[in-house]
C-alpha positions in Angstrom: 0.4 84.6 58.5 -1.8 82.3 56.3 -5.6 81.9 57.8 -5.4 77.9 58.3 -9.8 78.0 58.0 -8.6 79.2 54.0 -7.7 75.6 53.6 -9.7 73.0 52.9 -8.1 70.2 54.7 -7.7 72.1 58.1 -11.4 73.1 57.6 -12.4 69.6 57.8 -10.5 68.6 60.9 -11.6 71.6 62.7 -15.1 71.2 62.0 -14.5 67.4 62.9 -12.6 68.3 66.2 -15.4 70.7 67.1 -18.1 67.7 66.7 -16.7 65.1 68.6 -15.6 68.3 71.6 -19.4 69.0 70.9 -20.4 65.4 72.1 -17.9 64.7 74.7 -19.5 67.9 76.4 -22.5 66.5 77.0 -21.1 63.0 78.7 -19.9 63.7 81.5 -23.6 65.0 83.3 -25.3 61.9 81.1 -22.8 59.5 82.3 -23.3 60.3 86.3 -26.9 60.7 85.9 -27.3 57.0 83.9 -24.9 55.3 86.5 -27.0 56.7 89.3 -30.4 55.6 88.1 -28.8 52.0 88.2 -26.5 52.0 91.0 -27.9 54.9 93.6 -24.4 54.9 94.8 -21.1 56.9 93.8 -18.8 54.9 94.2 -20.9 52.6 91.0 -19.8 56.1 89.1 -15.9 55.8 90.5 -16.1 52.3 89.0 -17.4 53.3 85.3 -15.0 56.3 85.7 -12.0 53.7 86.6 -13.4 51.4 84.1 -12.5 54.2 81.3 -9.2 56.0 82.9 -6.8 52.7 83.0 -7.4 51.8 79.4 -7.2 55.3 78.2 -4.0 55.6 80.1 -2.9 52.1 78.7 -3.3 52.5 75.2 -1.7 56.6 75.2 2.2 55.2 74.2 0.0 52.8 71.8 -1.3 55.4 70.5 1.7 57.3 69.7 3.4 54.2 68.0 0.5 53.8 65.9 0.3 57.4 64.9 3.7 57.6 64.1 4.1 54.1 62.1 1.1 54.4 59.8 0.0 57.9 59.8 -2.5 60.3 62.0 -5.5 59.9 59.6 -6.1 56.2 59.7 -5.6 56.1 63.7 -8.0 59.2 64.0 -10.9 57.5 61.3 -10.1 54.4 63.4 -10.9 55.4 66.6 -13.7 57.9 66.0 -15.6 54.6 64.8 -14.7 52.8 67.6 -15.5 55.4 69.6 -18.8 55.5 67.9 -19.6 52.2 68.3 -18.7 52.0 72.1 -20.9 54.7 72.6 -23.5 53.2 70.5 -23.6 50.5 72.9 -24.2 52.5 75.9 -27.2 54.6 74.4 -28.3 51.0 73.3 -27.9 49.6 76.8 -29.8 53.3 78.6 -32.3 53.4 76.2 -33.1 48.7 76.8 -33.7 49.3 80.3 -31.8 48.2 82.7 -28.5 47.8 81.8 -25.7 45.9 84.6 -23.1 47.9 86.0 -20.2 45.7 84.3 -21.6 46.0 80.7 -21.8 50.1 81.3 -17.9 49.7 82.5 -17.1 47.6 79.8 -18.8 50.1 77.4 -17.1 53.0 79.0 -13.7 51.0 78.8 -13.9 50.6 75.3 -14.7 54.0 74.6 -11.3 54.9 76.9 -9.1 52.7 74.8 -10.4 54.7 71.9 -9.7 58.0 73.4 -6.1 57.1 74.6 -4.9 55.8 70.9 -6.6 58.9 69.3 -4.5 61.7 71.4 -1.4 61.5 69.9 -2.8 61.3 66.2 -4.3 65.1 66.9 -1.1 67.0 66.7 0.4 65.4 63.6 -3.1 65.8 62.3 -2.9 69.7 62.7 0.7 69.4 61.5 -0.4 67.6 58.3 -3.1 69.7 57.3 -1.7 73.5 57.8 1.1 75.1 56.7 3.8 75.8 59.1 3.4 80.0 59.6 -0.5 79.2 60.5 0.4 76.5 63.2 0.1 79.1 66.3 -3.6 80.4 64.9 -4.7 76.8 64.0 -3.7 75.4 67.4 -5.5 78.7 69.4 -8.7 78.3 66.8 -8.7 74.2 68.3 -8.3 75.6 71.5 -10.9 78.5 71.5 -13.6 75.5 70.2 -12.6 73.6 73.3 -13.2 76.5 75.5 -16.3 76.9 74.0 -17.5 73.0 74.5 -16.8 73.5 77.8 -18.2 76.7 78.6 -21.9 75.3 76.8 -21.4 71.9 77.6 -22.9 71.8 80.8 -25.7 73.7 80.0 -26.6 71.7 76.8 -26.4 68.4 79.1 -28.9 69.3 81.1 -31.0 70.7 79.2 -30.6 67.4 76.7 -30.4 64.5 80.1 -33.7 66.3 81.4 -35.9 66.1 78.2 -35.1 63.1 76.7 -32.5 61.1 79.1 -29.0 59.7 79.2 -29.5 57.2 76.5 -29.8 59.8 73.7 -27.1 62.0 75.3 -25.1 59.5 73.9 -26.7 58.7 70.8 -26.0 62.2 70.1 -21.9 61.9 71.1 -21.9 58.4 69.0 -23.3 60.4 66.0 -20.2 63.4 66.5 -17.7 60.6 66.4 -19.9 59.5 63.4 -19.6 62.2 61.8 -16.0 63.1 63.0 -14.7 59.3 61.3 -16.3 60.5 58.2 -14.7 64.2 57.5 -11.5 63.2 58.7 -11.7 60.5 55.6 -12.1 63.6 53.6 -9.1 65.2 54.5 -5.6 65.0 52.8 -2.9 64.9 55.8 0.7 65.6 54.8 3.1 63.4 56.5 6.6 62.2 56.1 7.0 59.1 53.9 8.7 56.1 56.3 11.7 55.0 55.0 10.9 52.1 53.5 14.6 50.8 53.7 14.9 51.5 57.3 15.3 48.7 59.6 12.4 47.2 61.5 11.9 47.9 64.9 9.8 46.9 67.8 7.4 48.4 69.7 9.7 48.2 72.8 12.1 50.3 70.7 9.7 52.9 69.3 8.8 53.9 72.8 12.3 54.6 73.6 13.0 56.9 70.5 10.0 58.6 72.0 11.1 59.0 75.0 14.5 60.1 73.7 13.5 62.6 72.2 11.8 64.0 75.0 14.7 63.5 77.6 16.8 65.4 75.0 15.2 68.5 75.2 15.1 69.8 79.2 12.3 72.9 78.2 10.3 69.7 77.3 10.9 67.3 80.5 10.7 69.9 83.1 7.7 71.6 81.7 6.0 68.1 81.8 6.8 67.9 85.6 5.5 71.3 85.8 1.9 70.7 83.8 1.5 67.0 86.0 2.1 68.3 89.3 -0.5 71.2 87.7 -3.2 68.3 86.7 -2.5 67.1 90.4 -3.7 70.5 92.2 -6.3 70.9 89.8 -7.5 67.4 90.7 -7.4 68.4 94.6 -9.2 71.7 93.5 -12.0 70.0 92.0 -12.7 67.8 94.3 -12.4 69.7 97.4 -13.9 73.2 95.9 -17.0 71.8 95.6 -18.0 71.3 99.4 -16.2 74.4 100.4 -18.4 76.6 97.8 -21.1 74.6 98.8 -20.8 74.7 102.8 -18.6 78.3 103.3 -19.2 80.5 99.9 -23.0 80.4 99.3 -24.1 77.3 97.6 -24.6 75.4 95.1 -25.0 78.0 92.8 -21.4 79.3 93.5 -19.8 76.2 92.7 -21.7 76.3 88.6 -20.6 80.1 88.7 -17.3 79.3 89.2 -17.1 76.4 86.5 -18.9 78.5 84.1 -16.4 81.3 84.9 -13.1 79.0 84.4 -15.0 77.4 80.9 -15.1 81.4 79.9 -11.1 81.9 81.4 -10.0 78.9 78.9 -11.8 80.4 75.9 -10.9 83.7 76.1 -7.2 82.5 77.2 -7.5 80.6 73.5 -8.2 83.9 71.9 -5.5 85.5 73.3 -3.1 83.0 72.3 -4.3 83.3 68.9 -3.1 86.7 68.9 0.2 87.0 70.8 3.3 84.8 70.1 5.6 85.9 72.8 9.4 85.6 71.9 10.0 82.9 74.4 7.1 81.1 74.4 7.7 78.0 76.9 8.5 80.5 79.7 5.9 82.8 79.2 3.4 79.9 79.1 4.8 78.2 82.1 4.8 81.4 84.1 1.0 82.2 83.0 -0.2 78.5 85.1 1.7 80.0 88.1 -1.6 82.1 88.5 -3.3 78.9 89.4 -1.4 79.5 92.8 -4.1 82.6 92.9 -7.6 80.5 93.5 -5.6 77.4 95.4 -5.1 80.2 98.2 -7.9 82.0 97.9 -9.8 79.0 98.5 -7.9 78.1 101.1 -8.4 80.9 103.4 -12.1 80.8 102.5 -11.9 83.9 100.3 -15.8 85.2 99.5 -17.3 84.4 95.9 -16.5 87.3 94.8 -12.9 86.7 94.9 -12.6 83.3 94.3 -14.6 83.2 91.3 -12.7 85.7 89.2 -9.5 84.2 90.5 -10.2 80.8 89.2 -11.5 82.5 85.6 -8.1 84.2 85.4 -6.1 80.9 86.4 -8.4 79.1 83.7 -7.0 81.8 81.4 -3.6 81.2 81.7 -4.2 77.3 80.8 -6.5 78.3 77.8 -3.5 80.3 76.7 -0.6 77.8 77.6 -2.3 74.8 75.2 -2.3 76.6 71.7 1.2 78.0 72.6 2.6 74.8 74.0 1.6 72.9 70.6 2.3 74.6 68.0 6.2 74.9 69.9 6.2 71.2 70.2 4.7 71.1 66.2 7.5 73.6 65.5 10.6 71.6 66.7 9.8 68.3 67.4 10.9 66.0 64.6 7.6 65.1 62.9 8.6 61.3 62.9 8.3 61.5 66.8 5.8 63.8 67.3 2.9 61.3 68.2 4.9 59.1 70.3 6.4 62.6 72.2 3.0 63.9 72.4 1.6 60.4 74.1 4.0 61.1 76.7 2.5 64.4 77.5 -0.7 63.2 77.5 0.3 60.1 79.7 1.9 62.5 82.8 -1.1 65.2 82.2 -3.9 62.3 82.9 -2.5 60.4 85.3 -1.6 63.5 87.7 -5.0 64.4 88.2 -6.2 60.8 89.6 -3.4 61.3 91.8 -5.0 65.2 92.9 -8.6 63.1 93.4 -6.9 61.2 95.7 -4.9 62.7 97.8 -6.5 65.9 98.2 -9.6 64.6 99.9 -7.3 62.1 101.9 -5.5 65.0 103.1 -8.4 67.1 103.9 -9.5 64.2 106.2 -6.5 64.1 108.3 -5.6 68.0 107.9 -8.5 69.8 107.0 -9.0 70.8 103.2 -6.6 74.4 104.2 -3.4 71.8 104.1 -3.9 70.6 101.2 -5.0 73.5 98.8 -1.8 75.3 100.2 0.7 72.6 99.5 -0.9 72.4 95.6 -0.1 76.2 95.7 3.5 75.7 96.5 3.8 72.7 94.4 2.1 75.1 91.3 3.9 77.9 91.7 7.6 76.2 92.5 6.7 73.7 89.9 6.3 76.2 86.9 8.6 78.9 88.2 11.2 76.9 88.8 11.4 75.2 85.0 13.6 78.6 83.9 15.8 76.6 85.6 16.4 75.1 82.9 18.8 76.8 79.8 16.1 75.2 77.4 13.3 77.3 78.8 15.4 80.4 79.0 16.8 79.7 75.3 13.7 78.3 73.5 12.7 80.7 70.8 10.5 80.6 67.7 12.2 83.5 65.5 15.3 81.3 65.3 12.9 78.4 64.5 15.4 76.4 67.1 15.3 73.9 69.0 18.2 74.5 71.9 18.2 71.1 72.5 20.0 68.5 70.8 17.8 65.6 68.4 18.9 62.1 69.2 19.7 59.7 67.1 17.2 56.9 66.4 17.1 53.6 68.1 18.5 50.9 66.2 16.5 48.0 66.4 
């Protein structure tokens, strides 16, 4: 298997990818921290958080179109300077004085937008700029930086918010983006030539060749089910864990131990996934984010610390080790002419799942008590992901055939 860090062009989207993953880490503490200072309330922080959800949701299928009409590269330079500039503004507006509420939403919105049309552009991306027998180590070596952000992120945000404020938190994620626009410029991405004879179609109709392609292929739909009703519990998990470490498990300190030990669960789940290519890889994948079931129970019941915590590292693992595996098989068999607009729709169900677990978990726990609803996510989890070998697709799907048991539709005519 070829090394994809031996090429040049992969080495310059991975060391963009691990910038702007570098910057994004810090946000989320500076974010809460700078809407605090001006609001004093949380629900001013569920607005700004709104504020960049919907338009990130919004401009996902965008996204895809975009990524698939006129090529990864330019979408990706695009929005890493738009991204740049929206957070620009905000460290601009911090670092003033005493910015409004609206203009940090507005700030925050833009910054979503940009998010939501980059997505898609990140798999044809990796597509473009490896060859095909180094997708699997190229997707876990994306992954294993992820896990990393995440595991140091929080630690680097305080650290950074506490000496010199929010306002150069985001300077410093501006500057990632920065610098993220600027090697992805630098990179020579691969792609398939449009046809330049082909008929002209709509944006209407490029959605629904999308979305034909995904219906075609049942390990793809029912695994997509699986993963949102996933992003749902883990929505309910992370809102209700919290107060139950807090009040039941032994503090505060409990809770960071146990988000510190999931960070660790996704990156070494990423190094694993680097390293084992099971046969069937959809079904081994799926059945690895049944463990999730594991800390939604244990939690449930009240389970002390010191099973809970290494319950929720080994749930994190199995995630950490599903991503890599699920990409490179969608990179594998997806036609690349779809594979932005097919990825968007991943991307779409994933994000607006967990909205729907911040929700209706603490709603539940209100009526029910927080027990309810954190076994219900377990049942939903486990059926969820066992129940896509259901499908022949899942059962069927492997990699040493290079097949796709599914049939390919035909394009949309316009």
């Amino acid at each position: 298997m070829t090394h994809p860090l031996r090429g040049r062009d992969f080495r310059l989207l991975f060391g963009a990818r691990a910038l702007s993953l570098a910057g994004d880490a810090v946000v989320p503490a500076a974010l809460a921290l700078a809407v605090l200072r001006v609001t004093g309330s949380g629900s001013g922080l569920a607005i700004v958080l709104a504020s960049a959800m919907l338009p990130r949701l919004v401009a996902l299928p965008l996204g895809g179109v975009l990524a698939d009409r006129r090529g990864a590269r330019p979408i990706a330079i695009g929005t890493d300077t738009l991204a740049c500039a929206a957070q620009v503004c905000t460290a601009v507006l911090l670092l003033g004085g005493h910015p409004s509420l609206w203009q940090l939403a507005i700030a925050q919105a833009v910054g979503g937008a940009a998010s939501g049309l980059a997505l898609p552009a990140l798999s044809p991306l990796v597509v473009g700029t490896v060859p095909a027998d180094a997708l699997p180590r190229a997707n876990a070596l994306l992954g294993t930086v992820a896990g990393g952000a995440r595991l140091l992120g929080p630690a680097i945000a305080g650290t950074f918010v506490l000496t010199v404020g929010p306002g150069w938190t985001f300077l410093l994620d501006a500057a990632s983006f920065g610098a993220s626009a600027v090697l992805i410029s630098c990179t020579r991405v691969q792609r398939r030539a449009p046809d330049p004879e082909g008929p002209a179609t709509s944006l209407r109709d490029d959605l629904k060749e999308g979305w034909a392609e995904v219906r075609a292929r049942d390990w793809y739909w029912t695994s997509l089910i699986a993963h949102g009703i996933w992003n749902g519990a883990q929505g309910a998990m992370l809102t209700l864990a919290p107060v139950i470490a807090v009040q039941r498990l032994g503090g505060e300190s409990v809770w960071i131990v146990t988000t510190e030990a999931g960070a660790a669960g996704v990156f070494v789940g990423s190094l694993l996934a680097g390293r084992f290519r099971p046969r069937r890889p959809v079904a081994v994948a799926n059945a690895g984010l049944v463990a999730y079931a594991i800390p939604l129970t244990a939690l449930a019941f009240y389970a002390p610390a010191m099973v809970f915590v290494p319950c929720y590292a080994l749930a994190l693992a199995g995630l950490g080790f599903l991503n890599p595996t699920w990409e490179s098989t969608v990179q594998a068999l997806i036609p690349e002419r779809a594979l932005a607009r097919v990825s968007s729709y991943d991307w779409l169900l994933s994000m607006a799942a967990a909205p729907l677990g911040y929700t209706l978990g603490p709603w539940a726990a209100s009526l029910w008590g927080p027990r309810a609803p954190l076994l219900v996510a377990a049942v939903l989890v486990a059926t969820s992901c066992l129940g896509t070998f259901a499908a022949p697709g899942v059962r069927r799907l492997t990699l040493d055939a290079a097949k796709d048991p599914s049939p390919t539709p035909e394009p949309q005519p316009a």
